[in-house]
C-alpha positions in Angstrom: 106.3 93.3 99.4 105.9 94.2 102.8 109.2 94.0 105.0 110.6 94.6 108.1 113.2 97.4 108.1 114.8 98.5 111.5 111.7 96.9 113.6 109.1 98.7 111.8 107.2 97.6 108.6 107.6 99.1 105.6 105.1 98.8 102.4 105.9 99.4 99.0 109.4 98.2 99.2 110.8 97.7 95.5 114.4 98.1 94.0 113.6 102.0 93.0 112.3 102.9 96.5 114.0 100.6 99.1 113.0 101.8 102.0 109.2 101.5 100.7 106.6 103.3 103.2 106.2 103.2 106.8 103.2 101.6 108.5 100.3 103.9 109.1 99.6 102.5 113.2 95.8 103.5 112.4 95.4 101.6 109.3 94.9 97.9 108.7 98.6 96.4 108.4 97.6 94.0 105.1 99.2 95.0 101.9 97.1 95.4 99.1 97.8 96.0 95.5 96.1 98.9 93.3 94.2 98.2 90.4 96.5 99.1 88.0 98.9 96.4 89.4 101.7 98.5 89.9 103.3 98.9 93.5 101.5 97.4 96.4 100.7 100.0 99.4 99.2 99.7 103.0 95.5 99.0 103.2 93.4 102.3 103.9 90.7 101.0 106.0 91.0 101.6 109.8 92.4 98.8 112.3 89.8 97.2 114.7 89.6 93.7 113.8 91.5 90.3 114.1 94.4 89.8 116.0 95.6 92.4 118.3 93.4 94.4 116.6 95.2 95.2 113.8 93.6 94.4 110.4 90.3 96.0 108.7 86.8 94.1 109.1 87.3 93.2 105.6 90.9 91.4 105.7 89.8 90.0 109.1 87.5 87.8 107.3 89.3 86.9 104.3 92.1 85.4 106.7 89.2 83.6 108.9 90.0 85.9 111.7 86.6 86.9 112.5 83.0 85.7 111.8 
């Protein structure tokens, strides 16, 4: 689950790594999960779409950012 932690998000964030990761500012900032459903992580697709630019092409869509 994605959380904010001191201003800043943080991905990844479970009860054996609290802290989680910190956002990657050139990636897309939607949390996705890996295939073998385990602990979700940052998108790895580049920013550039949506919002303030800050999602991928791909997640722009899927929240009806972007036609």
């Amino acid at each position: 689950m994605t959380r904010i932690i001191n201003g800043e998000r943080r991905y990844g964030v479970w009860s054996g790594c609290y802290m989680g990761q910190a956002e990657d500012p050139t990636r897309c900032i939607e949390e996705v999960w890996p295939s073998d459903g385990r602990i979700p992580h940052q998108c790895s697709r580049k920013r550039g779409h949506g919002p303030d630019g800050m999602y991928c092409k791909q997640h722009a869509k899927k929240h009806n950012m972007e036609t």
